[in-house]
Residue, then its C-alpha position, 0 to 999 in steps of 0.5 A: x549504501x553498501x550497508x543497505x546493500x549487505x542487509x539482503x543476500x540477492x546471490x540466492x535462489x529465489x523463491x516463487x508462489x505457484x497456483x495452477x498457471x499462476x506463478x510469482x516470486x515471493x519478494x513480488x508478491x510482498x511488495x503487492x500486497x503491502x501495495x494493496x494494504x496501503x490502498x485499503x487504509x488510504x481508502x478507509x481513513x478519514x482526512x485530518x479535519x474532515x469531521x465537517x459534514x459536506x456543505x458547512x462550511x463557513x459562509x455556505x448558504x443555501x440561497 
């Protein structure tokens, strides 16, 4: 865990995005938009073995 630790100096300044009123830190603002690249892919990405069209399943009948 130390080693983790060491990989990353936290005993910088940080540094900060700012438009207008808006400000965030730049780590926030990373760990955002991996946030939302992750939801994009899990919106547009196709299940495993979801090739099957809604209703064909086996013994679906239309009765």
């Amino acid at each position: 865990m130390a080693f983790l630790a060491s990989l990353i100096n936290l005993d910088g300044r940080p540094h900060y995005v700012q438009s207008g009123w808006f400000q965030i830190s730049l780590a926030n603002l990373i760990v955002v938009l991996v946030m939302v690249a992750i939801f994009a892919l899990a919106v547009t990405l196709k299940f495993p073995g979801d090739d099957e069209p809604i209703g064909s399943e086996e013994g679906a009948s239309d009765e």
